[in-house]
N, C-alpha and C positions, 0 to 999 in steps of 0.2 A: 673148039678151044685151041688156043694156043699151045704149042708145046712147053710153051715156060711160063705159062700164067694161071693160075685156078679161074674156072669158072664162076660168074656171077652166083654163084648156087644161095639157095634156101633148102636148110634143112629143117625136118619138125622130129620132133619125139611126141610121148604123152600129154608131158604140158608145155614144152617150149616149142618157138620159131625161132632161129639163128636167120636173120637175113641180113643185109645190108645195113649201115644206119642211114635215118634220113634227120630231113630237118624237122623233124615234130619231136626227133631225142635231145634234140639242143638244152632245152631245160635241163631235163631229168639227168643227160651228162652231167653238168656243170654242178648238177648237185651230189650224185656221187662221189665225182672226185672234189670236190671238197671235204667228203668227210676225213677225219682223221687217223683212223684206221687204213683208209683207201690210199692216205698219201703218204702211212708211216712206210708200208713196202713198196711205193713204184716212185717212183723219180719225174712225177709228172709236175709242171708248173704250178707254184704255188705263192700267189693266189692261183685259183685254174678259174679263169675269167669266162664270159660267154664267147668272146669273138675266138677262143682258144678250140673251144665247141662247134664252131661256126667253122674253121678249117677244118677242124677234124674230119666233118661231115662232108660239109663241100670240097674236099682235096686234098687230103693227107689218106684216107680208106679209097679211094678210088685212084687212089697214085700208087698206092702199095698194093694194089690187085693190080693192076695195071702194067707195072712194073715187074709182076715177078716176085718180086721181094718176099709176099704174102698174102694173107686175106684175112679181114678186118667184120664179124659179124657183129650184133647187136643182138641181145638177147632178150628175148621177149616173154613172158609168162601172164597170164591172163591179161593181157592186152596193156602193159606196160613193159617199159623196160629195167631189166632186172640184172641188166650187164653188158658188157662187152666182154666179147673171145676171140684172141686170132691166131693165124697160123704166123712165124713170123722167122728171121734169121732162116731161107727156105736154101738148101743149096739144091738146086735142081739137078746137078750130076751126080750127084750121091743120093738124089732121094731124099734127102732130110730135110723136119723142120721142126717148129717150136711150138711150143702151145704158149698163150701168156694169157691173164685174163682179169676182171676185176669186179665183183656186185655188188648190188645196190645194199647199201644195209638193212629194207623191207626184206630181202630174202635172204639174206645170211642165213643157214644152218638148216635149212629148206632142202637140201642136194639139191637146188637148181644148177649151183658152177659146175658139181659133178656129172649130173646128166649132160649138161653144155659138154663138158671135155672130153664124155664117152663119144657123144654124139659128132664133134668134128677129129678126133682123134681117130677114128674108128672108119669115119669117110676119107681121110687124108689116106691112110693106109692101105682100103679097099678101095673107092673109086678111083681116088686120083694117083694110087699105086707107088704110094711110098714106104721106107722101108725103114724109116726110124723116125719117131714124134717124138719131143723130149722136152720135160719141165726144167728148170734149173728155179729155185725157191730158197729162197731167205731159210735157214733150219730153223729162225726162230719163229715164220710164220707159220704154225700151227697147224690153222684153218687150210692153208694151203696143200699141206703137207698130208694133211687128211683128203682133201682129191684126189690129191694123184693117185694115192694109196685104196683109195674107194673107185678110182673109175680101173686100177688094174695096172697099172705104170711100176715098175719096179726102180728099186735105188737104186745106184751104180756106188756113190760116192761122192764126196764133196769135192768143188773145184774152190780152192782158196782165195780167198781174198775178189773173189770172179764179179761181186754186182758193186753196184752204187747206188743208194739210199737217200734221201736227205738225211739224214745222221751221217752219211762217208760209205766206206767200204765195209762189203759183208762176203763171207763166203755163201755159195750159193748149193745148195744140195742136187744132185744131177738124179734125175728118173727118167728112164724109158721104156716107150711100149715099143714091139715092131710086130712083123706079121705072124710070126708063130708065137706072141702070148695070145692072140683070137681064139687059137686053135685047144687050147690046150685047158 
């Protein structure tokens, strides 16, 4: 491995695989982020078209591991996909980086995003030895708000006015894990 880049990794829990996405998720991307739930909290294109799907896959996840930047999994639960999760905004001299994540609405309410978040939250900090993973979430998303809060993530505090929505600006609520909440 690189010193500045995460490894190709696959991770598994009970029921999920995190690996890579490939071109068999192209569909099933394109139909998540269309729902509208998916695209009231991320700022992703909308319409979100297939050739959008088509980069994402073929060169936007293997340019952001690539790069440094992060790493871009696809979440898998009985043999479909039931999300994406990356690591993302990674500053490699300080050890930090981001969680960000999105599911399919088959599994909403399921804990799959939570066990997703434990599962690469928990390997960023332990394998790849960093020393702060941190959500920033919409306070008015809920759902979100209950992850972080379910996989162990503590509040810090609101950064104001910190995201962009399609509705405009929101403040963003700040949570973080680092190595001694494992411990404890």
């Amino acid at each position: 491995m690189s010193e500045n880049v995460f490894p190709d990794i696959v991770l598994r829990t009970a029921r999920l695989t995190l690996r890579a996405p490939h071109e068999d998720d192209v569909d099933a991307i394109v139909a998540a982020v269309a729902d509208p739930l998916t695209q009231r909290w991320l700022p992703l294109p909308d319409p979100y078209e297939r050739e959008h799907a088509v980069t994402f896959v073929a060169e936007t996840a293997p340019t952001v591991r690539a790069s440094g930047r992060g790493l871009i999994r696809a979440i898998e639960c009985d043999g479909e996909l039931a999300g994406l999760i990356d690591l993302k905004n990674t500053d490699w001299r300080h050890r930090t980086t981001e969680i960000g994540y999105w599911t399919t609405p088959a599994v909403r309410g399921r804990g799959v995003m939570t066990e997703a978040t434990v599962a690469l939250s928990r390997w960023a900090l332990t394998e790849a030895a960093f020393e702060r993973v941190i959500m920033r979430i919409a306070p008015g998303n809920t759902a979100s708000i209950r992850v972080a809060e379910r996989a162990g993530f503590t509040y810090e505090g609101v950064a104001r006015n910190a995201g962009i929505i399609h509705a405009g600006r929101v403040d963003l609520a700040i949570y973080s894990l680092i190595p001694a909440d494992l411990t404890t």
